[in-house]
LOBASE-812807 format. One record per residue (C-alpha): x, y, z; residue number from 1. Coordinates in steps of 0.25 Angstrom, whole numbers. Each point is the difference from the previous one (the first is absolute). Layout:
<nodes>
X / Y / Z / NUM
...
</nodes>
This chain:
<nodes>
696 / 3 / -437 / 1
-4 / -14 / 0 / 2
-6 / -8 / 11 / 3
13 / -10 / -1 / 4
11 / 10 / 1 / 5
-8 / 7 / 12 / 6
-1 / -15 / 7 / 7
16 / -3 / -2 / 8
3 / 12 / 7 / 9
-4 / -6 / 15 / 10
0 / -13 / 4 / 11
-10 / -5 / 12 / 12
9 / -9 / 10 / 13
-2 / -3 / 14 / 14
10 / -3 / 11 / 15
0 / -6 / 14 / 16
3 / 12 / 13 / 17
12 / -9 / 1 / 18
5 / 2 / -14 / 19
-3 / 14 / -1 / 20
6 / 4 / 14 / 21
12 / -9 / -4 / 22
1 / 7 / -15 / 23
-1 / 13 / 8 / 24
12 / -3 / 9 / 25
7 / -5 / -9 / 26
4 / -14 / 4 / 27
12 / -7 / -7 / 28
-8 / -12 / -1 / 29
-11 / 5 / -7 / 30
-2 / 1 / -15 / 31
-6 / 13 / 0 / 32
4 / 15 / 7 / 33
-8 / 12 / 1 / 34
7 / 14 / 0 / 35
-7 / 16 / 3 / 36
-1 / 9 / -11 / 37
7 / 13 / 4 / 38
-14 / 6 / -2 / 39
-7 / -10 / 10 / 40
-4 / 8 / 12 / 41
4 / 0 / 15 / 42
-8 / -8 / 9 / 43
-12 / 7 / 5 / 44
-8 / -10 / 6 / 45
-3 / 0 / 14 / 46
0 / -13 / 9 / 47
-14 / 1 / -2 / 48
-3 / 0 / -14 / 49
12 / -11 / 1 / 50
-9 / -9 / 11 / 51
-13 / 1 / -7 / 52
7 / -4 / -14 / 53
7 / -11 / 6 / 54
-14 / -5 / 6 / 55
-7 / 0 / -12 / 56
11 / -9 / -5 / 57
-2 / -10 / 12 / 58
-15 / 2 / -4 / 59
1 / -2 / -15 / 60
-6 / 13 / -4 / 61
2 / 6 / -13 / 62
14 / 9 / 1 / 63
2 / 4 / -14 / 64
12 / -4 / -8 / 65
15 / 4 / 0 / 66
6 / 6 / -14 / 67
14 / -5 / -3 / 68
7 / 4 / -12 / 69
10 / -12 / -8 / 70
16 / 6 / 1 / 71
3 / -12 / -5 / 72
10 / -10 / 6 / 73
14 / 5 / 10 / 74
13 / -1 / -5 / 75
2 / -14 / 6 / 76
-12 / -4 / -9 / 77
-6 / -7 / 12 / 78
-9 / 10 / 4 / 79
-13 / 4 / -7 / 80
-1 / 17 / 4 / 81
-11 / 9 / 2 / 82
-4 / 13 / 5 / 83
-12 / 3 / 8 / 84
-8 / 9 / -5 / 85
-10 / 1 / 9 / 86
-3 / -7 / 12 / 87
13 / 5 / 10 / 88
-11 / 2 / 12 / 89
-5 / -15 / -2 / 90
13 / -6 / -2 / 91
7 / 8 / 11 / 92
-11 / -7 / 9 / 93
2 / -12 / -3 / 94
14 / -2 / 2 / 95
-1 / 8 / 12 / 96
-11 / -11 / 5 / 97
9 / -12 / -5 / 98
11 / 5 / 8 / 99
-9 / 6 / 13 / 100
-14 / -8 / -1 / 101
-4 / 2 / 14 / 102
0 / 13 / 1 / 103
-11 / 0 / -10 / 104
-12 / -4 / 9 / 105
-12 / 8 / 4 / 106
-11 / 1 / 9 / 107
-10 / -7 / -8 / 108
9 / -13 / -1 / 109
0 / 0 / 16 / 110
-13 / -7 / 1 / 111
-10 / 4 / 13 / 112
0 / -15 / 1 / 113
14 / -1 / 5 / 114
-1 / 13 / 6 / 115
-10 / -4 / 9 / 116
6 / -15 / 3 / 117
13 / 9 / 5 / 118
-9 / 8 / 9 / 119
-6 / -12 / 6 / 120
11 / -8 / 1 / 121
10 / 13 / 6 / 122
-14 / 1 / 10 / 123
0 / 14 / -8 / 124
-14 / 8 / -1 / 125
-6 / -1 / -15 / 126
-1 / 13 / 0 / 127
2 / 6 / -14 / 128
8 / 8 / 6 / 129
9 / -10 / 6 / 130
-3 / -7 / -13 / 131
6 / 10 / -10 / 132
13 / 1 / 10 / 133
2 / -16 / -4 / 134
-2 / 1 / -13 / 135
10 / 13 / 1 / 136
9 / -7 / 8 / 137
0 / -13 / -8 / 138
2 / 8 / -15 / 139
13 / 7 / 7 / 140
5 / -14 / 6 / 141
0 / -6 / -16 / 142
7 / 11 / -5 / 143
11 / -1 / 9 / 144
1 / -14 / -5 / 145
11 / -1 / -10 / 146
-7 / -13 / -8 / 147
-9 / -11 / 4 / 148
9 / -11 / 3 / 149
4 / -5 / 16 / 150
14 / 7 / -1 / 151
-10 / 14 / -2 / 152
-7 / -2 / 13 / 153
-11 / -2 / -8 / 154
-8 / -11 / 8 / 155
-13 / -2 / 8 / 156
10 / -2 / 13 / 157
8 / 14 / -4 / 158
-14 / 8 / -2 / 159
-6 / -5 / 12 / 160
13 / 5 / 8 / 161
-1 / 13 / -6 / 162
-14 / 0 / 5 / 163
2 / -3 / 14 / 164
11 / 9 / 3 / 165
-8 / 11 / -9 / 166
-13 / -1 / 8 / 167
5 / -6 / 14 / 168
-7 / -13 / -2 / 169
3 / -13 / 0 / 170
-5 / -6 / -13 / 171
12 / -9 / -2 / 172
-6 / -11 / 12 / 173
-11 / -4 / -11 / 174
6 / -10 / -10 / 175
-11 / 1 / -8 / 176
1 / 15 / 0 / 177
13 / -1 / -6 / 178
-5 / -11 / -11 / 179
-11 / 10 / -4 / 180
9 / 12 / -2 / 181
10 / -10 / -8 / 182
-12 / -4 / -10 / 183
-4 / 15 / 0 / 184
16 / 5 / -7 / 185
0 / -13 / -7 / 186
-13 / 6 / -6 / 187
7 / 14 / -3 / 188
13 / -7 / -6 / 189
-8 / -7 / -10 / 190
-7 / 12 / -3 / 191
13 / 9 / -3 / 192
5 / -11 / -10 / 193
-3 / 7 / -14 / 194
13 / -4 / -6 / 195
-9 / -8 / -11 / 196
-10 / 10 / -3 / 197
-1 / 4 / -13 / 198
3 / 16 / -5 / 199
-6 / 5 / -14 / 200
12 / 5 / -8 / 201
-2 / 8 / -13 / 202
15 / 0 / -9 / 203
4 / 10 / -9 / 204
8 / 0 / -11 / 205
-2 / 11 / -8 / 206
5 / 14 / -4 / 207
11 / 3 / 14 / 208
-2 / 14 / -3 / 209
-15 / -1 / 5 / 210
1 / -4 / 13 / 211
0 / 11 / 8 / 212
-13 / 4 / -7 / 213
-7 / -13 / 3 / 214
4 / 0 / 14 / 215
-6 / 16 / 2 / 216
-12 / -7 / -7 / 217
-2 / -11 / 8 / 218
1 / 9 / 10 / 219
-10 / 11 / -3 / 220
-8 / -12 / -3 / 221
2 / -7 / 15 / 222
7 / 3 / 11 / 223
-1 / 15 / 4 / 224
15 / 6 / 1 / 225
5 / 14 / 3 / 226
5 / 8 / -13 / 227
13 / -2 / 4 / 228
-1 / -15 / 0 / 229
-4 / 1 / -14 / 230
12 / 9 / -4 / 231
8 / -11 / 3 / 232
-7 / -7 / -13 / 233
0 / 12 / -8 / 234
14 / 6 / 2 / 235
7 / -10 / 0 / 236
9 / 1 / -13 / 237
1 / 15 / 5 / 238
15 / -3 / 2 / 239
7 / 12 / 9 / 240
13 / 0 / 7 / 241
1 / 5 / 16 / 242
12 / 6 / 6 / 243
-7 / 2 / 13 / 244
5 / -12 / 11 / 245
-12 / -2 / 9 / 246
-10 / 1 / -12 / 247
9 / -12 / -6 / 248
-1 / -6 / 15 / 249
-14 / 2 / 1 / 250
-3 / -9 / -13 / 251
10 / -11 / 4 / 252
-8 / -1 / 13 / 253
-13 / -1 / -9 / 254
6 / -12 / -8 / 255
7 / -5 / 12 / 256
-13 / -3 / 7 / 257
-4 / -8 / -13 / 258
13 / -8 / 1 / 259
-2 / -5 / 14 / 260
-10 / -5 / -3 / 261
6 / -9 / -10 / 262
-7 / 9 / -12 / 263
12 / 2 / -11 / 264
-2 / 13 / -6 / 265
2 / -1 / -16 / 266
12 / 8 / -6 / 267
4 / 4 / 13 / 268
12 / -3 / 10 / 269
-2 / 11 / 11 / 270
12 / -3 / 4 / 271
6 / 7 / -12 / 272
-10 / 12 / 2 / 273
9 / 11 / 0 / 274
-1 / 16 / -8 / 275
4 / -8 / -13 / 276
-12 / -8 / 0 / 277
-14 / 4 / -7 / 278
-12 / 1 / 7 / 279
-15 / 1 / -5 / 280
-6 / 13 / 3 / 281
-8 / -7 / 11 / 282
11 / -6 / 6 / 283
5 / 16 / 1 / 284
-10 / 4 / 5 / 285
-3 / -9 / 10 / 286
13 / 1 / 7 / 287
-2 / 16 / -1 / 288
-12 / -2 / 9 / 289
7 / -9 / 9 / 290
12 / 12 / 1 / 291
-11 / 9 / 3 / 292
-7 / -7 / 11 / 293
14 / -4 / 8 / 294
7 / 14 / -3 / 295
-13 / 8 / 3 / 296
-10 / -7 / 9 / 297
-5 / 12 / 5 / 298
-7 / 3 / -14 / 299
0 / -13 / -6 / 300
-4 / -11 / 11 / 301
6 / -14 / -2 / 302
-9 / -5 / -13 / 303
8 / -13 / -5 / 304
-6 / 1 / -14 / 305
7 / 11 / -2 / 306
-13 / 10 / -6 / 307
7 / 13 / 5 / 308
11 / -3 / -11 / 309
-11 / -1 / -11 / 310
-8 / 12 / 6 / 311
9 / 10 / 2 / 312
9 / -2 / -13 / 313
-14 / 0 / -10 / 314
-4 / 13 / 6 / 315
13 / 6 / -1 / 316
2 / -5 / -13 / 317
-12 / 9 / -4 / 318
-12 / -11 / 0 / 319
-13 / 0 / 9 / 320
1 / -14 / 8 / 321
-13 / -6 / -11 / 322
11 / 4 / -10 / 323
11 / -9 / 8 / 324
-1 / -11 / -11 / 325
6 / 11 / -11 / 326
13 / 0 / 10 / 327
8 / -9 / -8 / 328
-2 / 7 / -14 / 329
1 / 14 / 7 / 330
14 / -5 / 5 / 331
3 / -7 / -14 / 332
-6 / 12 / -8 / 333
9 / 12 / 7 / 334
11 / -7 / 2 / 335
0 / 1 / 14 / 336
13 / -5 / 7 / 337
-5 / -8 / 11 / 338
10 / 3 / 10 / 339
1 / 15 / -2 / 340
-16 / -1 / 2 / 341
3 / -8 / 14 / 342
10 / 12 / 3 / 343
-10 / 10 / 0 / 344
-11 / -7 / 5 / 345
8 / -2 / 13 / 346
3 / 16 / 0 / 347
-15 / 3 / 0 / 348
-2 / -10 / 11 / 349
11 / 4 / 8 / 350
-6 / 14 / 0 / 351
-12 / -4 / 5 / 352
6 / -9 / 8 / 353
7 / 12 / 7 / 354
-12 / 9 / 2 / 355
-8 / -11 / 7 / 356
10 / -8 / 6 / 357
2 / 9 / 14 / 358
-13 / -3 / 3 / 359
-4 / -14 / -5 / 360
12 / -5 / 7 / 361
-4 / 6 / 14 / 362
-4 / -14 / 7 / 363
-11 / -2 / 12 / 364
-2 / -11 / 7 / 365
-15 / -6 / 0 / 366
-3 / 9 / -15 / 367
-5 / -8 / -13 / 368
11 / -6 / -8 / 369
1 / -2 / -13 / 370
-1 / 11 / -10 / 371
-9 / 13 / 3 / 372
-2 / 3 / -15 / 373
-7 / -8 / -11 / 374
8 / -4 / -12 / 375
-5 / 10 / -10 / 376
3 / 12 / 10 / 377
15 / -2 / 0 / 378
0 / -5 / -14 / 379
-6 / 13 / -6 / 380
8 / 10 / 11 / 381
14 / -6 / -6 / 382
-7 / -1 / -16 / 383
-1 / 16 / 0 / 384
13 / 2 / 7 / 385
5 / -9 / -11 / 386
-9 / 8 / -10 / 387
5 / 13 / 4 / 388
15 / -2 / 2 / 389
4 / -6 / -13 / 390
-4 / 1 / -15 / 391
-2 / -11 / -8 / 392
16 / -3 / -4 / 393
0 / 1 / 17 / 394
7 / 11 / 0 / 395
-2 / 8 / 14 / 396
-10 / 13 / -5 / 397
4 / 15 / 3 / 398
-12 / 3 / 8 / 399
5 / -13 / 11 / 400
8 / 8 / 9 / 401
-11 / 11 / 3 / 402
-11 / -13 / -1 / 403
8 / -8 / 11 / 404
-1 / 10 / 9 / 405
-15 / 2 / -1 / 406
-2 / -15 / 2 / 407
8 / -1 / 12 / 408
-13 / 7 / 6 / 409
-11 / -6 / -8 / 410
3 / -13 / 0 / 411
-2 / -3 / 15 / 412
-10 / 8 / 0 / 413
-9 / -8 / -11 / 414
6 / -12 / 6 / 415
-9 / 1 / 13 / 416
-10 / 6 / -6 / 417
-4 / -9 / -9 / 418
1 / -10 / 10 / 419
-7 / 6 / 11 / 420
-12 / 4 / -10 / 421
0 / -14 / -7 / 422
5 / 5 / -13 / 423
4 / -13 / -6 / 424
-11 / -9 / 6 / 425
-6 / -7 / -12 / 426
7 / 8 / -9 / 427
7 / -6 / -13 / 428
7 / 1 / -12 / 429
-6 / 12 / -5 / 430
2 / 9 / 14 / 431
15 / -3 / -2 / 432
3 / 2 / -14 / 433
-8 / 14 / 0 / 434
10 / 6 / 12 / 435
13 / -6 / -6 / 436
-4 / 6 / -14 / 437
-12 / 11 / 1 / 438
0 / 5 / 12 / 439
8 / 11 / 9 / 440
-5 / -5 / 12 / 441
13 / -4 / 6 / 442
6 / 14 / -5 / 443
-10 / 7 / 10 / 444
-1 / 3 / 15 / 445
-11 / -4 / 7 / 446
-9 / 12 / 7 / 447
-3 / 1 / 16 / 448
-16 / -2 / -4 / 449
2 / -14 / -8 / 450
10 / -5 / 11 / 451
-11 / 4 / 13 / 452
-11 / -8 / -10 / 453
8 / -12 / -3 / 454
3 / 1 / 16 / 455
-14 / 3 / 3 / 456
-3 / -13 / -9 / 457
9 / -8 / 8 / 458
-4 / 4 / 14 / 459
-15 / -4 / -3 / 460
4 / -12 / -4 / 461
8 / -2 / 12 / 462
-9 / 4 / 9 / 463
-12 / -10 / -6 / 464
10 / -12 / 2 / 465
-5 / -2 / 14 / 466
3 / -13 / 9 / 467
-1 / -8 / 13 / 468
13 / -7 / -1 / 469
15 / 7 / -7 / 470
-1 / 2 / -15 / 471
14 / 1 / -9 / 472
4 / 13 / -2 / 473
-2 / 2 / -17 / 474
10 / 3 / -9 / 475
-5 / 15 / -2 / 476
3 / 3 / 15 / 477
13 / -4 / 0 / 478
6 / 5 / -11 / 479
-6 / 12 / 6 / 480
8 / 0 / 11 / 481
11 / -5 / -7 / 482
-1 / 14 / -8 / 483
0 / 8 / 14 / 484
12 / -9 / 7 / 485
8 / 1 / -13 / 486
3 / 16 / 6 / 487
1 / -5 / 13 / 488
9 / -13 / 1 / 489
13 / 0 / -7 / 490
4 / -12 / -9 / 491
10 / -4 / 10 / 492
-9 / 2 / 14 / 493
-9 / -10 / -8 / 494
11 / -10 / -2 / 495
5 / 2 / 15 / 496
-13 / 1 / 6 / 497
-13 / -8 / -3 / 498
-12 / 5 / 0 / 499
-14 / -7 / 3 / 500
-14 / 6 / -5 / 501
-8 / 2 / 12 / 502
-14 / 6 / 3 / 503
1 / 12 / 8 / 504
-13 / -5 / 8 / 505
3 / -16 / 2 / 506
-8 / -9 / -5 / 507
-3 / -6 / 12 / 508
-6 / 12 / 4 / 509
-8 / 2 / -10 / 510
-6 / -14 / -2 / 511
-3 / 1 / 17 / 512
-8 / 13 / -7 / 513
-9 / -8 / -10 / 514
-2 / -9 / 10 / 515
-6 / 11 / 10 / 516
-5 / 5 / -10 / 517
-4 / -9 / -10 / 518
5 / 10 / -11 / 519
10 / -5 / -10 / 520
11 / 9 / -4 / 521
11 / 4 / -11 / 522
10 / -5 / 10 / 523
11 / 1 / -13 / 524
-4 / 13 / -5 / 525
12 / 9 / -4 / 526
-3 / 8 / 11 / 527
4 / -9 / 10 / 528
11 / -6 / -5 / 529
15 / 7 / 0 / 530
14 / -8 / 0 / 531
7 / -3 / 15 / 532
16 / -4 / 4 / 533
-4 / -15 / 3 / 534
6 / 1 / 14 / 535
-10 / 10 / 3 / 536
-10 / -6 / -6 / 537
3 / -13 / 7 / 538
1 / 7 / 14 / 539
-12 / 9 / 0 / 540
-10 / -12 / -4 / 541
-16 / 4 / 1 / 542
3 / 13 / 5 / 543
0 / 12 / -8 / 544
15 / 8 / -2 / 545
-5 / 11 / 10 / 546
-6 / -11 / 11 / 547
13 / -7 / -3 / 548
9 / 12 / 4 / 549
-8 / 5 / 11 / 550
1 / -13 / 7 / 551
15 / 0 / -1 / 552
1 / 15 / 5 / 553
-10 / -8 / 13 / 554
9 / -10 / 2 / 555
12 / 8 / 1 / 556
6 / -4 / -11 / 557
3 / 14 / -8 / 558
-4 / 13 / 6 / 559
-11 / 11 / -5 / 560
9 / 6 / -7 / 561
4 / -12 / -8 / 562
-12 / -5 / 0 / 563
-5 / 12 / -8 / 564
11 / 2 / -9 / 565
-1 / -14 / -6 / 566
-15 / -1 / 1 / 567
2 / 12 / -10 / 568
8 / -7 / -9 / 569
-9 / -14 / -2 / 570
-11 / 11 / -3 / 571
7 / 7 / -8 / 572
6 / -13 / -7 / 573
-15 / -6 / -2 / 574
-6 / 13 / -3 / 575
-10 / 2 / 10 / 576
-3 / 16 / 5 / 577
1 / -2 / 17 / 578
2 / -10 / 9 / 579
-13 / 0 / 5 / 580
-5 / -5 / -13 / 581
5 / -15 / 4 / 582
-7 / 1 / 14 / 583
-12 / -10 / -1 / 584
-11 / 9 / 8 / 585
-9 / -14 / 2 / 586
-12 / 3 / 7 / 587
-6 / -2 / 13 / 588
2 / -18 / 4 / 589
9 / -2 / -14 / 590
11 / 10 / 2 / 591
10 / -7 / -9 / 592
-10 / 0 / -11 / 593
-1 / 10 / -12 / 594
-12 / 4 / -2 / 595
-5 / -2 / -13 / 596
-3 / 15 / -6 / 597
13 / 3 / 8 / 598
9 / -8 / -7 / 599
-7 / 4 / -15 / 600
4 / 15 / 2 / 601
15 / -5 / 5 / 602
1 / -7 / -14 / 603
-7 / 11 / -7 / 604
9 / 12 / 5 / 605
12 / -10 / 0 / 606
-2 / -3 / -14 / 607
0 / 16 / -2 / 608
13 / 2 / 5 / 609
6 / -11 / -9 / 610
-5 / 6 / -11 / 611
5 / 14 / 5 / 612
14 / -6 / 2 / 613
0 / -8 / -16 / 614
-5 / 16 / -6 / 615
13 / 5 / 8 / 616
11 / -10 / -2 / 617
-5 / -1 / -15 / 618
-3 / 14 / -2 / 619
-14 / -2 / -6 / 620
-6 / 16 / -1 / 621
-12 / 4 / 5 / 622
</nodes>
């Protein structure tokens, strides 16, 4: 191939911010228009990245160049056409900058020497503490300006207002206070204007058919993006069709959010979107991810970039996760009707789904949030269900309804397990893959002696967590407990009732025992923590259940006999042996104090009788 013919390929142009952004939008009045590639990916970058690649256009840094591809001219002939190949994070900035410039400011552009004049002239301390709160204070003041004209507010006279009424001061009596903060925005307006600066922009006109490769090579080459991002190269002439409403809404909202900002995406009107359109496998794929994660957020969390989508369906489809870039030809090579896969996709999940749910959807107030499980976990649990359940036409396999049946016991079981013993931390590819297709693992009871070391492992840990101040209860803890409430709490009492996780010896309590003291402890272990009715919760405050009781029964409130009878349901409830158990003894000048080695054996026995209660409700065997 010669130099010349290489050369003709790819012209090197440059155009102005206000050219490009214009190109990009789309403008009527301008001689050329930008459109997306369906395989252009969805926009990842955070308003970070999007702040510190807009400053090193104020600054005239280096930003590399865009990579359009010549289309030609629009059926009006008065627009030249082009697709972005690469650069949708870059441009997507700057047109959001030309249309929102003062929200683009940072702390470095907040100079110390304005910072301190403010102080000074406010009779502020120059602190820098008092400092950083001006400079903070000033960078959410410019973004609440619209633009930098009079009619924005944006002024020396309007700051210096804000000022005033922010800090209680009164600034605005200094004329040439107000003159100073005028030259100070003129300085920032000046310093936003990059209409005029000058973008590199490479133009292709070769082969169409290569683009997706050259944009999955710029990228592997550049900017680091997920696998799935560069799917959306790759597979984008992997043409399906969907019968599935929400994975077609899921996609529309993908390339809405392109089209509001004034991108238009080539070959597509997604208003036309409908179960007679084709889709690139990614696109697919995508909005399968996004069905997951609003239809089951309990397994799946709320990922926008739809990963669980390309996980789940490469595992089922019989390939390790390294292997997912095979998924397309897998599909093509068996024929695989995509929809028909979807359907049996969703089965598997739904079983799972089924043997977790009753207990992942038991809610405590004051627990972590988010998902308990690491991605893989869920992943490879619903892979060998998949696996297991249907043969390779997705026919449902003989041995499923006796198989069913043994999972709805091991499943939950693995599920804490590996969670309480840290299965998945740092675990990868590999781990999943071998207990989708090798292992037998999820097929198999777990012993009494595995579960009292994974619990033994736990406690340990607990108990070398110690503090002075309260510490969050960890995820291990409460799924737990979410395991021992499941048998306890009915789905309806936890929709009429709310519940609050509570330490049975208070915090306050204890922290007024480090402090006597001056020993640290594992105030969150799982020993002292249980689930409480909110109204009890509430009304009992720093006393334990038993003291709170007792002091009704004093007052007059209920009689002995009450008293005794609903104290023995709270214990019974939060899994504690007596009532005597929650009765601080204190010792002689601090009688409201647990005394540290006290309080250590109260966790340590309670800890045992949650653990004797999981072997019951579960029937774990000796």
């Amino acid at each position: 191939m010669n130099k010349n013919a290489i050369s003709s390929r790819t012209k090197v142009s440059v155009w102005s911010v206000d050219e490009l952004v214009g190109a990009v939008t789309n403008e009527p009045s301008r001689e050329k228009w930008i459109v997306i590639p369906p395989f252009q990916r969805s926009i990842v970058w955070k308003d970070d990245q999007r702040k510190s690649f807009i400053d090193s256009v104020k600054r005239g840094y280096p930003i590399g160049s865009l990579l359009l591809y010549t289309i030609g001219t629009d059926e009006s002939r008065r627009h030249s056409l082009y697709s972005l190949v690469d650069g949708l994070q870059r441009t997507t900035s700057l047109v959001d900058y030309q249309g929102h410039p003062t929200k683009y400011f940072q702390p470095n552009d907040i100079t110390a020497e304005i910072t301190s004049d403010i102080a000074v002239s406010l009779g502020l301390e120059a602190a820098a503490e008092q400092i950083s709160s001006i400079q903070a204070f000033i960078l959410s003041w410019l973004e609440s300006r619209p633009g930098f004209e009079e009619i924005d507010k944006y002024s020396g006279y309007h700051l210096g207002v804000a000022l005033d009424d922010y800090y209680s001061t009164n600034g605005m009596q200094d004329r040439d206070f107000i003159d100073r903060l005028g030259i100070f925005l003129t300085g920032l307006r000046n310093q936003a204007k990059i209409s005029d600066v000058n973008i590199p922009v490479l133009i292709y006109g070769g082969d169409r058919s290569t683009l997706s490769n050259i944009f999955e090579r710029l990228n592997n080459a550049g900017t680091v993006l997920s696998k799935y991002q560069v799917f959306a190269a790759t597979w984008s002439d992997e043409a399906v069709s969907i019968s599935d409403d929400a994975i077609i809404e899921a996609i529309k909202s993908r390339y809405n959010k392109l089209e509001k900002l004034g991108y238009q995406i080539e070959g597509i009107d997604t208003e036309l979107l409908d179960k007679s359109s084709r889709f690139s496998l990614f696109d697919f794929l995508f909005g399968f991810g996004k069905k997951l994660s609003d239809a089951y957020p309990i397994l799946f969390g709320s990922k926008e970039d739809g990963a669980n989508g390309f996980l789940v369906a490469t595992v089922c489809a019989g390939l390790r996760i390294n292997e997912m870039a095979e998924l397309a030809a897998k599909i093509r090579k068996r024929k695989i009707d995509i929809n028909v896969f979807e359907s049996k996709i969703i089965s598997a999940i739904e079983f799972v789904s089924q043997q977790l749910s009753p207990i992942l959807t038991l809610e405590a107030i004051g627990g972590p949030s988010g998902r308990l499980h690491a991605e893989y976990q869920i992943v490879s649990i619903i892979g060998r269900v998949f696996f297991r359940r249907y043969d390779e036409n997705f026919q449902e396999q003989s041995e499923w309804n006796k198989l069913s049946k043994l999972y709805a016991t091991t499943i939950p079981q693995h599920y804490l397990f590996d969670i309480i013993s840290e299965q998945w931390r740092g675990s990868g590819d590999s781990k999943l893959g071998d207990l989708v297709f090798d292992s037998n693992a999820y097929e198999s009871t777990i012993s009494r002696r595995t579960w009292e070391a994974a619990f033994e492992q736990m406690f340990s840990g607990q108990m070398e967590k110690t503090t002075r101040q309260r510490q969050p209860v960890d995820k291990a803890t409460m799924l737990f407990l979410k395991y021992i409430y499941a048998h306890m709490i009915s789905v309806h009492s936890n929709q009429s009732t709310t519940y609050e996780l509570e330490h049975l010896i208070p915090i306050a309590r204890l922290k007024a025992s480090v402090e006597n003291y001056n020993q640290p402890l594992p105030m969150s272990a799982a020993g002292n923590v249980a689930l409480l009715r909110e109204d009890l919760n509430r009304r009992k405050g720093d006393r334990t259940i038993t003291e709170y009781i007792r002091s009704q029964e004093d007052a007059g409130t209920i009689t002995h006999d009450n008293a005794e009878s609903v104290l023995a349901d709270y214990l019974d409830f939060t899994i504690v042996t007596n009532s005597e158990a929650l009765v601080i003894p204190g010792e002689e000048g601090s009688p409201d104090i647990p005394p540290p080695d006290w309080y250590l054996k109260f966790v340590k026995a309670r800890f045992d009788k949650l653990k004797a209660r999981f072997y019951r409700d579960y029937r774990i065997a000796d």
